[in-house]
C-alpha positions in Angstrom: -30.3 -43.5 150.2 -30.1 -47.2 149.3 -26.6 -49.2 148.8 -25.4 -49.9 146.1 -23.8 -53.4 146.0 -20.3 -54.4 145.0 -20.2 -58.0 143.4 -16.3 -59.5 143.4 -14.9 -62.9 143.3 -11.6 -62.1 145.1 -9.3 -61.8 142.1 -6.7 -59.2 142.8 -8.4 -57.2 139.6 -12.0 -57.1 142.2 -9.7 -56.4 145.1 -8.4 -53.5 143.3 -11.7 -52.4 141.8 -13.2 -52.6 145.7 -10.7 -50.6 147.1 -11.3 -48.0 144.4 -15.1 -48.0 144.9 -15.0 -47.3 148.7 -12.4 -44.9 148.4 -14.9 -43.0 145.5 -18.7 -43.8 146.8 -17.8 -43.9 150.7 -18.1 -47.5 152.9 -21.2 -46.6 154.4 -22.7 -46.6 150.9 -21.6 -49.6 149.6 -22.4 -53.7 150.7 -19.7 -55.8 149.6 -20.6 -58.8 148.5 -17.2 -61.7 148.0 -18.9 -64.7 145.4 -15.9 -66.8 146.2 -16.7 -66.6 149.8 -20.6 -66.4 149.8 -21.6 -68.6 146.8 -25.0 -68.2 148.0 -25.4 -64.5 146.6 -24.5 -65.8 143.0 -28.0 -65.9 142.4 -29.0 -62.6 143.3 -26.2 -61.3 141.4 -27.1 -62.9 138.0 -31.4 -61.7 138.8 -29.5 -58.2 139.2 -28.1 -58.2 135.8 -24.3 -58.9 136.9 -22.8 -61.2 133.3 -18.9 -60.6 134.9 -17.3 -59.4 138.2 -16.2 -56.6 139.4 -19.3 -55.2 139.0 -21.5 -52.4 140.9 -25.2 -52.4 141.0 -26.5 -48.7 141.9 -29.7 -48.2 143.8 -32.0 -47.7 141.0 -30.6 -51.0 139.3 -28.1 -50.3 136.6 -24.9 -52.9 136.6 -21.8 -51.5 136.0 -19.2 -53.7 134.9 -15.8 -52.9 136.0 -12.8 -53.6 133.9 -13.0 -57.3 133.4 -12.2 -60.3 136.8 -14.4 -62.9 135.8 -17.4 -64.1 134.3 -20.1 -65.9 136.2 -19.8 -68.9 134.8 -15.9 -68.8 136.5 -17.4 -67.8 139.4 -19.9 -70.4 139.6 -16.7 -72.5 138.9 
């Protein structure tokens, strides 16, 4: 089975919302992925659909936006 990928920026809402995720889908099945830390990756999250963090991307591509962190425009800051 393919990841899915957990987009966060660090704010204590995405901290919540990872610790929630790996507790439900399992670490092993999840690539966390830290946009404060690894500004790099903003890209590939906005190509993936992601408009605000926390959000999870499944496998077959659907972005699911978790309660509400930050936009990417904040992120990209």
């Amino acid at each position: 089975m393919e990841k899915s990928v957990f987009y966060h920026a660090g704010c204590p809402v995405c901290l919540s919302a990872e610790h929630d995720i790996i507790n439900l889908v399992g670490a092993s099945n999840v690539d966390v992925v830290h946009l404060g830390q690894d500004k790099s990756k903003i890209a590939q999250a906005e190509h993936a659909g992601v408009k605000s963090v926390p959000a999870l991307v499944t496998p077959n591509g659907h972005v699911l936006h978790i309660n509400y962190g930050a936009s990417m425009a904040d992120v990209k800051g």
